[in-house]
PAPA-737899 format. One record per residue (C-alpha): residue number from 1; residue in one letter; x negated, y negated, z. Coordinates in steps of 0.05 Angstrom, whole numbers, plus 5000, padded with zeros to 4 digits. Each point is the difference from the previous one (the first is absolute). Last residue first. Layout:
// residues N
   n res    u    v    w
 NUM   A    X    Y    Z
...
// end
This chain:
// residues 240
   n res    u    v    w
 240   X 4878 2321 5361
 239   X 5087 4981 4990
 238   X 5038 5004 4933
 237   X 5062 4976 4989
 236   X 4996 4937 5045
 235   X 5061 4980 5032
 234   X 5027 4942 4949
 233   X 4989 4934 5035
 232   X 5012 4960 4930
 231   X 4935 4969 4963
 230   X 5046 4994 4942
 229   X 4943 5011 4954
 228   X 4952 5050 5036
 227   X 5046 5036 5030
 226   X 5034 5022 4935
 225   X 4927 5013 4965
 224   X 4988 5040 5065
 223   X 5071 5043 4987
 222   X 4984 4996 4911
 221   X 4927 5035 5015
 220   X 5028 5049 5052
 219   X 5057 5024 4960
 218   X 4947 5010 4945
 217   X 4949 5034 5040
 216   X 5059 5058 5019
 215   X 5022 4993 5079
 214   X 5018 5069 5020
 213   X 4964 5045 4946
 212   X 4936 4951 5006
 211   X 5007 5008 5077
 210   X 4937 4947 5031
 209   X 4986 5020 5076
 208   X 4930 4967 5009
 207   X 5007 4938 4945
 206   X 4929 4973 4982
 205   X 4982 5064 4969
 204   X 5060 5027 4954
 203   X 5034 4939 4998
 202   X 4954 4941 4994
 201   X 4943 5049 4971
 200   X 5048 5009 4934
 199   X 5021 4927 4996
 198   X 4929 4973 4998
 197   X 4987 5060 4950
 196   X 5057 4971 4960
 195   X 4980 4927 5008
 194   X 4931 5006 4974
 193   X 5024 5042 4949
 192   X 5050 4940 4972
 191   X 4935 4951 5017
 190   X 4960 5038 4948
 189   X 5050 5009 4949
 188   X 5007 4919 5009
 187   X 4931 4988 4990
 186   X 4995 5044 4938
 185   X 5057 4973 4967
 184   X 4975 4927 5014
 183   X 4926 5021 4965
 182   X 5040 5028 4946
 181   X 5047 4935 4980
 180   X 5071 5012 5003
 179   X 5032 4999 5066
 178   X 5055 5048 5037
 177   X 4994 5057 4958
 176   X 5046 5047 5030
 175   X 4976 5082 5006
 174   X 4972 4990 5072
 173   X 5080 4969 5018
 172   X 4979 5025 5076
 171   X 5061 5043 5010
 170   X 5002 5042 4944
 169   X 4934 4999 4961
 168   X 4966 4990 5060
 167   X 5035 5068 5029
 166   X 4994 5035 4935
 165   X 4926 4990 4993
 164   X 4999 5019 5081
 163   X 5039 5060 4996
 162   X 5013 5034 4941
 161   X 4926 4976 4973
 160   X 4958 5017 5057
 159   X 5048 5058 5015
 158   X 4977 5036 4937
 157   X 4927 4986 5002
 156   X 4997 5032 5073
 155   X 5042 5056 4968
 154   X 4943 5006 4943
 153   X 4953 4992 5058
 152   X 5027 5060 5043
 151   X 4998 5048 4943
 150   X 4931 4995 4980
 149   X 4987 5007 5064
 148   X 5024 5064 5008
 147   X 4961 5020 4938
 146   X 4939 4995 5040
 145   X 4956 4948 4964
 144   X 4942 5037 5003
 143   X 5014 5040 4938
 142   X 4988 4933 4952
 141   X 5047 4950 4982
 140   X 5010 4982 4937
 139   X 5073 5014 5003
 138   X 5064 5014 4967
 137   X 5070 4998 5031
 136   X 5063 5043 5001
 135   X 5055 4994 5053
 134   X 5056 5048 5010
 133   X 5061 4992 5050
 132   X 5038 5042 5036
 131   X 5060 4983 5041
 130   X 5045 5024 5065
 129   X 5050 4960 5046
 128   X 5033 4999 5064
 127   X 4950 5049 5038
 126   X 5011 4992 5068
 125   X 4951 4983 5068
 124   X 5038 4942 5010
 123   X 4998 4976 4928
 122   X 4955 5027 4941
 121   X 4982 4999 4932
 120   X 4967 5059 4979
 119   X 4953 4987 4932
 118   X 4969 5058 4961
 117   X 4943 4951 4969
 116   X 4963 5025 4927
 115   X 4933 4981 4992
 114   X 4963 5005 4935
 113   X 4925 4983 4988
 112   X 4959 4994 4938
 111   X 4920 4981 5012
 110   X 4985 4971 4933
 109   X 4918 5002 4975
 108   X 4978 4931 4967
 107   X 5003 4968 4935
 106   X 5073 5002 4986
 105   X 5021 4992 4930
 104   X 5052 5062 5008
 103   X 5006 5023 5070
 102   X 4952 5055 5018
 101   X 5003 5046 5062
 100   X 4940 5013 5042
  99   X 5031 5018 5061
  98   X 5071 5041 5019
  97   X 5050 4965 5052
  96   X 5058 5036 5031
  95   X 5042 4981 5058
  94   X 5061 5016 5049
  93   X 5020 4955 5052
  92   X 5048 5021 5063
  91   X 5039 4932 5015
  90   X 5028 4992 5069
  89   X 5037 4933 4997
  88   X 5023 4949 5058
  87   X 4938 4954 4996
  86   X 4953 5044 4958
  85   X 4986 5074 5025
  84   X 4945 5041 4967
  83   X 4992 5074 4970
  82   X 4950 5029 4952
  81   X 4991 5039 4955
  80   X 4934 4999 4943
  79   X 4984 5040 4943
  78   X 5066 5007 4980
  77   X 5019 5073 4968
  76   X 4979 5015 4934
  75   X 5029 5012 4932
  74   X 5034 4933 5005
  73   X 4944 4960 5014
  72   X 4970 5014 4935
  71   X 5047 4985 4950
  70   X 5014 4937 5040
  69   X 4930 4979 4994
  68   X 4999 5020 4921
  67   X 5064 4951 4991
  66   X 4975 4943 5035
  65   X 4935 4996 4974
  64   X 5038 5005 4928
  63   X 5042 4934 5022
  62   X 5073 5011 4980
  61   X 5014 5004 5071
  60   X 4993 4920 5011
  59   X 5009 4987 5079
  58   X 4923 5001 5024
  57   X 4988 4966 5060
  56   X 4932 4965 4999
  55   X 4944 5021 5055
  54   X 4930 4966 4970
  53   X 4927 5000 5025
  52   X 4959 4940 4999
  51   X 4925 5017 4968
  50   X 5006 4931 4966
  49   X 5006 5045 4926
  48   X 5058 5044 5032
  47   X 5038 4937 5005
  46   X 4989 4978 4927
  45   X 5006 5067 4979
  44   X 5072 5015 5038
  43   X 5022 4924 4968
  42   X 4977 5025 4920
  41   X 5040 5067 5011
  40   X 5076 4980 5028
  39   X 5022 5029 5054
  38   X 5007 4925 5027
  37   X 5075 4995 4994
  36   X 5015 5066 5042
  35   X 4989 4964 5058
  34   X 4927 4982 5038
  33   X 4948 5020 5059
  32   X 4937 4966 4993
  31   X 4947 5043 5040
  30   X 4933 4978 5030
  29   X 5005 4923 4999
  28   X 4971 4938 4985
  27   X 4933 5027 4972
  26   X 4970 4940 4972
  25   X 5029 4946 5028
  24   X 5002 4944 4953
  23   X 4989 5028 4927
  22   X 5044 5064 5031
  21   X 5057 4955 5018
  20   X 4997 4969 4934
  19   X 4990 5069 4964
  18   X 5057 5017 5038
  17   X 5049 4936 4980
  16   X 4984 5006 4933
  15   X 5026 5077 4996
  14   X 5056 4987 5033
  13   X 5024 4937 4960
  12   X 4994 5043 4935
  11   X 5042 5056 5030
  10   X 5053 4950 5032
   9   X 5009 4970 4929
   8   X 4973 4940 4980
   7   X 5049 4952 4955
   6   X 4962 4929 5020
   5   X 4937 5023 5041
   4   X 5011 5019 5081
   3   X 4961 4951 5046
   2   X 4968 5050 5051
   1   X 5001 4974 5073
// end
């Protein structure tokens, strides 16, 4: 676990914490995927210096890289259309990427890619509600990444950290320090996971017939908690 210096910002901390894991590992992943807070020059060289590839959303449209890609895309049609259900929406996915560009203090080539989603929600077979949204990243990643997934692992990276960052944030007090001293932080993040993914497999392995929409985690949690206390003959809730 990386022990963050006295007034370090997340960039600084970043940085350290991959030239630790690359001191240790060596080549610890393929592809780091990352917000718009790492577009930033001096982190895109570090990474591109390990031979790790980089995905980072871009958000910042004063960037010149940002400006000539745009210029470009518009006087073409996308290179790429496809089409691909999610859950309960159709989306039909336009993109455009163009090679090669340059981003200002960056030592290595800039694949620039933008997607933009038409989004159909639906219910029973209906339309209820339409939306389009645009996504721009950059990219060191070379032509055999398939721009489609490109795609998939920003929205990977996007439910990663709506979902399960949110969820132990929420429900599993992950953002409360409950001791002081590093080495007691560190064992006590590391029993809060080990009780999430102990939590996860209970209900969506050990349990058969489990309805999240029905019976919501946290209305299970607080019935067995309930049970557990007052040791009352409550039918169970949930049955294998």
């Amino acid at each position: 676990m990386l022990r963050c210096q006295k007034d370090e910002g997340e960039i600084t901390a970043a940085k350290r914490l991959v030239e630790q894991l690359y001191q240790r590992f060596h080549h610890f992943t393929d592809i780091l995927v990352c917000d718009a807070l790492y577009a930033k020059a001096p982190f895109i060289n570090l990474v591109a210096s390990f031979h790790i590839d980089l995905i980072i959303r871009i958000k910042d449209m004063r960037l010149h890289i940002v400006k000539d890609a745009l210029g470009l895309f518009s006087k073409r049609k996308p290179d790429h259309v496809w089409t691909t259900q999610v859950k309960n929406q159709q989306i039909r996915i336009e993109a455009w990427e163009d090679h090669g560009m340059e981003m200002t203090n960056v030592q290595v080539g800039i694949r620039f890619v933008r997607f933009v989603e038409h989004i159909q929600i639906m219910r029973h077979g209906k339309v209820i509600k339409t939306e389009t949204k645009e996504t721009l990243l950059a990219t060191t990643c070379q032509e055999e990444v398939k721009v489609e997934s490109i795609w998939k692992m920003i929205h990977k990276r996007w439910n990663i950290e709506n979902c399960l960052f949110h969820q132990l944030k929420t429900h599993c007090h992950m953002d409360h320090r409950f001791v002081d001293r590093f080495h007691a932080i560190t064992a006590c993040i590391y029993l809060q996971m080990v009780a999430f993914n102990l939590w996860q497999l209970y209900l969506f392995r050990y349990l058969l017939q489990y309805d999240q929409k029905k019976h919501p985690q946290v209305a299970v949690a607080e019935r067995m908690r309930i049970e557990c206390e007052m040791d009352l003959k409550i039918p169970p809730l949930l049955s294998r």
